[in-house]
C-alpha positions, 0 to 999 in steps of 0.5 A, spaced: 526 143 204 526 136 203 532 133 200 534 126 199 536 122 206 544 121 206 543 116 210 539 112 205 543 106 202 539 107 195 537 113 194 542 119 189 546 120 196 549 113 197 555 113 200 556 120 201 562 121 205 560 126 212 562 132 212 565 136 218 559 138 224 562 146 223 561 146 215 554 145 211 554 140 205 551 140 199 551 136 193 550 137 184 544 133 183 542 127 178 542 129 171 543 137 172 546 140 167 553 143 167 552 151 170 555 156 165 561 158 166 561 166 166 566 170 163 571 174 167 573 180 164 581 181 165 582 173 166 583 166 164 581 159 166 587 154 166 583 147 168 589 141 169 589 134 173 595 134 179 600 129 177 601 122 179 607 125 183 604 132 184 611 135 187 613 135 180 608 140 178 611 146 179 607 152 176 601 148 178 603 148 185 606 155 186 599 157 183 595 154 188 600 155 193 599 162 192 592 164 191 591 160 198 596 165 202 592 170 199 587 168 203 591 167 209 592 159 208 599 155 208 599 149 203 604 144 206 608 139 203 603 133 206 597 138 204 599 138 197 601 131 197 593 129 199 592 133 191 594 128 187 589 127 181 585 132 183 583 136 179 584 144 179 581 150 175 586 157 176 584 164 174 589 168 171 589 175 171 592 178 165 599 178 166 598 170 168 598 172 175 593 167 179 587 170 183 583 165 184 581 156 184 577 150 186 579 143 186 576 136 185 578 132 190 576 124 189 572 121 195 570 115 197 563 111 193 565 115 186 564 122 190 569 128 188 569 134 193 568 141 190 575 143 195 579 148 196 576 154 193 578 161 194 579 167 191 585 173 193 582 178 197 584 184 192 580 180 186 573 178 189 566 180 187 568 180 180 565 173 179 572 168 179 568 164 185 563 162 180 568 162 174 572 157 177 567 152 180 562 152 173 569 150 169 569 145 174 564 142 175 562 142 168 570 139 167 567 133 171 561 132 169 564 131 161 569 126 165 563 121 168 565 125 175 557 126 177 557 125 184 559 133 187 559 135 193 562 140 198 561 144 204 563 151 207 562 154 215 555 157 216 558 164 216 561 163 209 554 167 206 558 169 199 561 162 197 554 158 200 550 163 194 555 162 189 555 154 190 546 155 191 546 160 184 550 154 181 545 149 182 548 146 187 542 143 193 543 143 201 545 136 203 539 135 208 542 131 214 537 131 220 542 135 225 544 140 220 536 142 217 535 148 222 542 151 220 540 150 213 534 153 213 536 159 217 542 161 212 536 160 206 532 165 210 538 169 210 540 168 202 533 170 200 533 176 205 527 174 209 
């Protein structure tokens, strides 16, 4: 595995915000093309921007509110107010209940984080992880938003194989290569 140097001030990792030490990052690379959405029977994409005043967004806030305490997370005020102009991508079951999200969250240097993605417990392994990062994904690289990153925790082996079978990259930072390449080994069943 040789991917760009992050520290390199010129190359396609420039100005890549760090990520935590427990988490692994990754990156869409230059010039890929948007991954395909799949189709998830049963359900619906709903892709929005927060608001400017993003208290003022009240279904878009009970939605996410609510898949996230599905996972066992609770969404503060300060919390949600940090999402202003990020944007989210919903799934809906068919009776309008939401079941899954992902954001993009603007960085520093024109980075957008791929942040905040889950899915309830009773509806995982359908393929709403990948649904909602492919919708957001292509929503931001047709928006000129086409420097992605994101990282999840080593042990996340399902989210890592979803953002892997994306098209997403490893981000090769020096101290993390060693982690990387085990949980390659480990996604490939070697």
């Amino acid at each position: 595995m040789n991917p760009p140097d992050p520290d390199d001030p010129t190359g396609p990792l420039a100005g890549l915000p760090r990520e935590r030490d427990e988490t692994l990052a990754f990156w869409w690379p230059d010039g890929a093309p948007a991954p395909a959405v799949p189709h998830v029977p049963g359900t619906r994409l709903d892709s929005r921007i927060v608001p400017a005043s993003p208290r003022d967004s009240g279904p878009d806030r009970a939605a996410f509110v609510a898949v996230q305490r599905s996972i066992g997370f609770d969404v503060t005020d300060a919390i949600w107010e940090r999402l202003r102009f990020t944007h989210v991508v919903l799934a809906r079951d068919a009776d309008g209940t939401p079941i899954a999200v992902a954001c993009g969250e603007p960085r520093a240097n024109r980075w957008t984080e791929l942040s905040w993605v889950a899915v309830a417990p009773a509806h995982r392994g359908r393929g709403l992880g990948a649904a909602v990062c492919a919708e957001l994904v292509g929503w931001l690289l047709a928006h000129g938003h086409d420097r992605i990153v994101g990282s999840t925790q080593d042990t996340n082996l399902p989210a890592l194989r979803v953002y892997l079978s994306l098209g997403f990259v490893p981000v090769g930072r020096d101290a993390k290569r060693a982690r990387w390449n085990a949980v390659l080994k480990t996604l490939s069943g070697r």
